[in-house]
N, C-alpha and C positions, 0 to 999 in steps of 0.2 A: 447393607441397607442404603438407604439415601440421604444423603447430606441435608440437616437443618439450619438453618441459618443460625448462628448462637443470639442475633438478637432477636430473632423470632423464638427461640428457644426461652431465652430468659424472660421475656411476655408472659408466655404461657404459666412458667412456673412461677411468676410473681404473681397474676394473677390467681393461679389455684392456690397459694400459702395466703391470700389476702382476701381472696372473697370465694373461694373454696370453687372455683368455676373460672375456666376461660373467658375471658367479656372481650366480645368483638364490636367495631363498630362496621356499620353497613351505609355504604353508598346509597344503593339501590338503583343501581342497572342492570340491563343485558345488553351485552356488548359482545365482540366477534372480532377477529383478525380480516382488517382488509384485504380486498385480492385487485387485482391492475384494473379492472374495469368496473370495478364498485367506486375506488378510489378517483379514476378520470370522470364521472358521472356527477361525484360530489366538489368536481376541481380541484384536485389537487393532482402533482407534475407525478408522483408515484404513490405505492403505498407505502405508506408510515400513519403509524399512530391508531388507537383502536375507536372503532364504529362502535357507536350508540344504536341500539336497534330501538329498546325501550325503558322508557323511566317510570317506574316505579311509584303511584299515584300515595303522592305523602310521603314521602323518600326524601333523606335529604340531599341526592341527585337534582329532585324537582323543584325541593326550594331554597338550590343554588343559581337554580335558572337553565341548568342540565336538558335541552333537548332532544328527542330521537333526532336521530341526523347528526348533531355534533361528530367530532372526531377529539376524541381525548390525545394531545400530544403529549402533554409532560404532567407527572405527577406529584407532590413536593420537590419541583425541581431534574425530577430525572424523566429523561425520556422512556416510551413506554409504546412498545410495537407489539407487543404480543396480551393477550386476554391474561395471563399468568402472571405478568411481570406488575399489571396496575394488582392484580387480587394480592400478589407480596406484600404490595407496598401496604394498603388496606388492612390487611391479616395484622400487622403487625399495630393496628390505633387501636384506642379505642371509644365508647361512645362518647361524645361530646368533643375528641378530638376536630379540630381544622384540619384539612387539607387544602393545598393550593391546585390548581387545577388548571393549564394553558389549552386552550381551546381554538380547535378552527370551525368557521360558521360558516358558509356560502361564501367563501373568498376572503374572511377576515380573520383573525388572530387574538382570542379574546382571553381573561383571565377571570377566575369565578374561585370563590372560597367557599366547600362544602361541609358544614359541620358532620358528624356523621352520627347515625341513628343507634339505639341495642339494636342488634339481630334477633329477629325472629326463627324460629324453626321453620318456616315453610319458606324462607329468604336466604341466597345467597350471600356473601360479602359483594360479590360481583359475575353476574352469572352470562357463562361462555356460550353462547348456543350454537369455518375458514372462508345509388341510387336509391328512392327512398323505397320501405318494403311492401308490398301489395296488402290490403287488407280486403280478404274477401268473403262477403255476405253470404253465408248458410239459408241462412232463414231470418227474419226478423226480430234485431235484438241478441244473435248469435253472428260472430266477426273472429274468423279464423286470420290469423298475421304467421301467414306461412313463413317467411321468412324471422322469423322468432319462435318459431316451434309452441305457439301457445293458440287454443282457443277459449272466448271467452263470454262471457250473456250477461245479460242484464239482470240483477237480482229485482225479487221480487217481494211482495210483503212479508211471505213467510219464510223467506232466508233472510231478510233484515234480519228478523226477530232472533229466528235461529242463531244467526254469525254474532249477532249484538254488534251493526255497521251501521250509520245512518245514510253512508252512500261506497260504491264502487262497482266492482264487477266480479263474476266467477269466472275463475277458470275451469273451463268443462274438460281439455283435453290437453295434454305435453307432453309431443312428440321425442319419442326415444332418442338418446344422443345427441338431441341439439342443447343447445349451451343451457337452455333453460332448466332440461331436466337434470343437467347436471349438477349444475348449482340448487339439486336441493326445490324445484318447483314443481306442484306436484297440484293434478286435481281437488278443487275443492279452495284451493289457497283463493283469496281474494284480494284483488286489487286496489288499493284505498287511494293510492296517490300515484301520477306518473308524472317526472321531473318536478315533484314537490306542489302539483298541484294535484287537486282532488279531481279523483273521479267521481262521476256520477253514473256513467254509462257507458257504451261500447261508443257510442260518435265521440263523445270526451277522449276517448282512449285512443279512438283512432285518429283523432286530428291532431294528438299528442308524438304517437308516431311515425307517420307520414311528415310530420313537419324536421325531421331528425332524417340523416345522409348516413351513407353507406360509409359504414367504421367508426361513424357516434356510437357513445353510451348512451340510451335511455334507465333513470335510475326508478325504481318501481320500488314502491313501500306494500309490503303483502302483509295481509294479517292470516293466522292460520290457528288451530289448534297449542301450539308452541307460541303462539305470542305474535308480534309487529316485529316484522325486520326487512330491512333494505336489501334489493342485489341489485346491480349493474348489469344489462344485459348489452353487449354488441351489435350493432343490426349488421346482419350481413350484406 
């Protein structure tokens, strides 16, 4: 079998002799292991440390002051690179525990203490979900960025509604084997923010990329089906 850790083991069994049930506490994020060009997008020299996609409305992630975008470095004290090693640490409190939390924000180094919440059934502890480029006009409202492998249009009242977005863009189309589709981008995903500013439209988008040089990151906030999460895409 697999190795339990004995203090996560004796959690467990303390908890069931004492309240006849495992009691977890919950953060409330999703989070994801960085990759090099998610990482250079948000500033930092490599990856380390786990990305915040989204926090959890009423969490006590959100009223630690937890932001999507954060990058969680250390957690009581221990550093923390991979989505697995913060859920350990987590797995093992319980609700109304502190945790301490070292944080980097857009270039600074911050510290936040999050009490943490009971678990709900439909919640995680910490859920895992790994020259400039041409932008060329379709049709009106639709802005193909060939060189990022994405096309994208302007939404309109009835995909507001639908996405639940009060602004960005769709992506209509992502072309096979460019870095986009790899990472996971995929028609229908929407665009909400590009380098941490909001989109509202395709000329938003495009003057966001165009302004970004050949082997920048641009950092894209998507929201999809699965939730809000950041990728770093390369301009070629």
């Amino acid at each position: 079998g697999f190795a339990i850790p004995i203090n996560l083991a004796r959690k467990v069994a303390d908890d069931i002799i004492k309240y006849g049930k495992v009691r977890r506490g919950v953060l409330g994020v999703q989070i994801s292991q960085l990759d090099e060009s998610t990482a250079k997008g948000l500033g930092l020299d490599k990856p380390r440390g786990i990305l915040v996609q989204d926090v959890i409305s009423g969490s006590a992630a959100e009223e630690a002051g937890i932001k999507a975008g954060d990058v969680i470095l250390e957690c009581e004290g221990k550093e923390v690179n991979r989505p697995g090693e913060l859920q350990e640490i987590i797995a093992r409190k319980r609700p109304g525990d502190k945790v301490k939390l070292k944080i980097y924000r857009e270039g600074k180094t911050i510290e936040l203490t999050a009490t943490l919440k009971p678990r709900k059934e439909e919640e995680e502890v910490a859920e895992a979900k790994d020259v400039e480029p041409p932008a060329k006009e379709i049709e009106p409202g639709v802005v193909s960025f060939e060189k990022l492998g994405l096309t994208v249009a302007n939404l309109d009242e009835e995909a507001r509604s639908k996405y639940k977005v009060k602004n960005g863009v769709i992506i209509t189309k992502v072309e096979p084997f460019s870095e986009a589709y790899d990472k996971g981008i995929r028609e229908n995903d929407i665009i909400i923010e590009a380098d941490r500013k909001p989109v509202r439209n395709v000329d938003d988008l495009k003057k966001i990329i165009q302004s970004r040089k050949s082997g920048e990151v641009i950092l894209l906030r998507l929201r999809s089906s699965a939730g809000n999460r950041f990728v770093g895409l390369k301009i070629q």
